[in-house]
N, C-alpha and C positions, 0 to 999 in steps of 0.2 A: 662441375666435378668431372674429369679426366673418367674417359668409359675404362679405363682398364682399375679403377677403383672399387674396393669391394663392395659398395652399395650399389653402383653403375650393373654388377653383372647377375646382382641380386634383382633387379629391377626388368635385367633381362631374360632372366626366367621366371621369373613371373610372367611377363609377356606371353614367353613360349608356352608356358602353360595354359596361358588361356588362346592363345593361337591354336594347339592343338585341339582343343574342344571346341574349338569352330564359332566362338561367341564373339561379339564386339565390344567394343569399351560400353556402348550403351547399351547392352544387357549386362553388363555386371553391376551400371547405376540400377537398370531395373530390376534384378534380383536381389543387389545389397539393400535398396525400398523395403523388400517384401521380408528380409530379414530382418532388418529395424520395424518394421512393425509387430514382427511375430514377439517380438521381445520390449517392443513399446519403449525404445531407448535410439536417439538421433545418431547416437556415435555410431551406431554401425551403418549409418548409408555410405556411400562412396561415390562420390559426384564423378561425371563423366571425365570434369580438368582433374581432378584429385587422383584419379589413374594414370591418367597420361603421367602428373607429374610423378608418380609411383614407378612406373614404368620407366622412366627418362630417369631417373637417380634422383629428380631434386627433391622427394620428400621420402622420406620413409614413414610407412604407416604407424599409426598406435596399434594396441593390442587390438581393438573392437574393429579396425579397420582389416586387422589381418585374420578376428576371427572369420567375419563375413566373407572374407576370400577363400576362408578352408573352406567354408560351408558351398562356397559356389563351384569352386575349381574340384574338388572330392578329393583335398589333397590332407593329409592330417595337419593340425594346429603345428608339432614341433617339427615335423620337416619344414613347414614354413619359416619357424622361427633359426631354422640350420642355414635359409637361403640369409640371412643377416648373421651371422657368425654366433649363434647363441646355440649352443648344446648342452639342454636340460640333461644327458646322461652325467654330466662331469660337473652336476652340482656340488654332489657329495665329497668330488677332491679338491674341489675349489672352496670349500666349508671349512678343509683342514688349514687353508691358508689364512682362513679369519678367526682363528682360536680367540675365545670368549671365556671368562673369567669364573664363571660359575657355574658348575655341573647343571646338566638338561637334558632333556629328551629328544633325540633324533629320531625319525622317524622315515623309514623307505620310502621311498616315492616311487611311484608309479606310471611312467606317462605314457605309454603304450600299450597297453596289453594284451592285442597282436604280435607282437615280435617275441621269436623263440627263443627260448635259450638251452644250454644241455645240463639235463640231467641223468644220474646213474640208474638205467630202467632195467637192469639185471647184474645183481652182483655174484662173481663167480662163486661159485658155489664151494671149490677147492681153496678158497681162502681162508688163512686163518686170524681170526678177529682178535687174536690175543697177542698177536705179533704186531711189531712195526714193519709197515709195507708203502707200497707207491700206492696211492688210490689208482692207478690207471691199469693196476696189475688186480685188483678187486674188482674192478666193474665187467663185467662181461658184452654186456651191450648198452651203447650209449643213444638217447632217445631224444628228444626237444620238447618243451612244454614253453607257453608261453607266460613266465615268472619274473617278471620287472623286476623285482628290488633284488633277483638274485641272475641278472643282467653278467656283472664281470666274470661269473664263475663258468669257467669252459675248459675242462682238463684236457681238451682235443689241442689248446693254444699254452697251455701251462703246465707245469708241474705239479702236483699236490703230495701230501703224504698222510699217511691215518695212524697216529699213534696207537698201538697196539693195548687192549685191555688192559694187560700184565707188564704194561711198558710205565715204571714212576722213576724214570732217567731224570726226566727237570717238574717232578711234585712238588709241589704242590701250583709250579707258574704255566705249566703248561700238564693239563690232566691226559689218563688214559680215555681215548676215544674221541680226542681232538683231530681235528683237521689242519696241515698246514699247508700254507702256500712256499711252493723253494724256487728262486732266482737259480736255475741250471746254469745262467749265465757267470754266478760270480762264485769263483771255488776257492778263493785266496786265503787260505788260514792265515793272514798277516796277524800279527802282533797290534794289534790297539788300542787307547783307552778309553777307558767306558767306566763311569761313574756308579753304574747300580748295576742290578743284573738284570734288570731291563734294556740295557743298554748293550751288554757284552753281545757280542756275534754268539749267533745258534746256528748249526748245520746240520745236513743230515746227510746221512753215510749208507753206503753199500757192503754188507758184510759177505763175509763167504758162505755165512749158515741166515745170513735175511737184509735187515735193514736197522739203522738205530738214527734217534735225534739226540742232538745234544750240544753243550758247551764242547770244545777241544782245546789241548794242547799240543801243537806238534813240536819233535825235537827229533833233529837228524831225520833217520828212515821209520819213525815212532808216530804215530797219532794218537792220543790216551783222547779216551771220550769221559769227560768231565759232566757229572751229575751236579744237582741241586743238592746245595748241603743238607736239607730235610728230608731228602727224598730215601735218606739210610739205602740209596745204591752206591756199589761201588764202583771208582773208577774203574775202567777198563783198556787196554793197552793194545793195537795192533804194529803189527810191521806193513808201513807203506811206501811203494803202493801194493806188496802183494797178497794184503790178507784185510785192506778198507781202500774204498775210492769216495771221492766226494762228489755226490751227486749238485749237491748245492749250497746257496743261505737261507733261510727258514725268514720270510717277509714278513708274515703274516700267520696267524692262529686261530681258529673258531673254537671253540672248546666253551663246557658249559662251566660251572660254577656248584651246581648243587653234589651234595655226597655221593665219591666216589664208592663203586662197588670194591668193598671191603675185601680186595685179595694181596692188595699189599704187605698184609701183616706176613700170608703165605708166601711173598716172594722171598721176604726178608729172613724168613723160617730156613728157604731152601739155601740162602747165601751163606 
């Protein structure tokens, strides 16, 4: 196999890894021994040719051969598994590629849980919870914990926004106290079709007195921010761009499911 192939350079850091901790092919037979015994199973020894060929591109290890390796090198399992082109983080988008026919149980996975990730460790305190806002304009101080299955969430690299308590613009499909993710990069109010209302484009907007989500129609110098027809809010109509701008499209949504707190009926009192 050509060294400039991805198994060749895979094969060569492995090497350097264990070059820098000073060992030779024949202590990692004699530690991969002492590993197969501790676990009383042959697949993890690692014969002194079985490296080399490891090391040179012509073999790539099984799992049991690469656990033994993490265990002797002190390098973790899935970095290992990264030096062969395998990224346990992007199971879960690669899951959505094999869609399966019958509703089931997903469940987060966890495979590091050393590495940090951010979360909101102080929310300002002058924010109003009943309003639509940017979460990045609620949090006051942003902190690190180390939370595997909540890995992609990093408002430092993304946008978010937090639907406001007294916000029921798209009720009952997206509730008050949801969380959304907005693509800042796509602001196109194009015209297109979409089958359900699951489908239609969502955006979320910058007003002059806060922030709002929603369906839109634009026409000429007009934005009308388009409600869910159960949600008994009304359309509402700015002139753009001097009185709405468009932050973004609305990706994604966290939001719960159980009974909302009962102030709608109050919004719909005051309209």
């Amino acid at each position: 196999m050509p060294k400039d192939k991805p198994q060749a350079r895979s094969g060569q850091r492995l090497k350097a890894v264990r070059l820098a901790l000073g060992i030779s092919t024949r202590d990692v037979e004699h530690h991969s021994r002492r590993v197969a015994e501790f676990h009383d199973r042959s697949e993890f020894y690692i014969s002194h040719s079985s490296l080399i060929e490891i090391e040179n591109a012509d073999h790539t290890p099984g799992v049991h051969k690469l656990y033994s390796l993490s265990v002797i090198y002190r390098i973790s399992f899935v970095d290992l598994l990264s030096f062969y082109g395998i990224d346990l983080d992007r199971i879960s988008k690669a899951q959505l590629a094999v869609p399966l026919p019958k509703t089931h149980m997903v469940k987060p996975a966890a495979y590091d849980s050393d590495r940090p990730v951010v979360y909101p460790r102080r929310v300002n305190t002058t924010a109003q919870l009943e309003e639509t806002n940017l979460l990045s304009r609620m949090v006051a101080v942003w902190g690190e914990l180390p939370i595997p299955f909540a890995r992609e969430f990093d408002a430092r690299a993304h946008t978010y926004g937090f639907i406001g308590l007294r916000d029921f613009t798209l009720y009952p499909m997206i509730r008050p106290g949801a969380l959304v993710e907005i693509d800042d990069q796509d602001k196109n109010l194009r015209e297109c079709r979409w089958e359900s209302e699951f489908e239609r484009p969502i955006f979320f907007f910058q007003l002059r007195e806060g922030f709002a989500c929603g369906w839109c129609h634009a026409e000429g110098k007009a934005i009308n921010i388009v409600p869910h027809p159960l949600s008994g809010v009304r359309m509402r109509g700015y002139a753009y761009p001097g009185d709405i701008q468009v932050v973004g499209r609305v990706t994604g949504v966290a939001t719960t499911i159980t009974k909302t707190l009962d102030s709608r009926q109050e919004l719909l009192d005051r309209e």
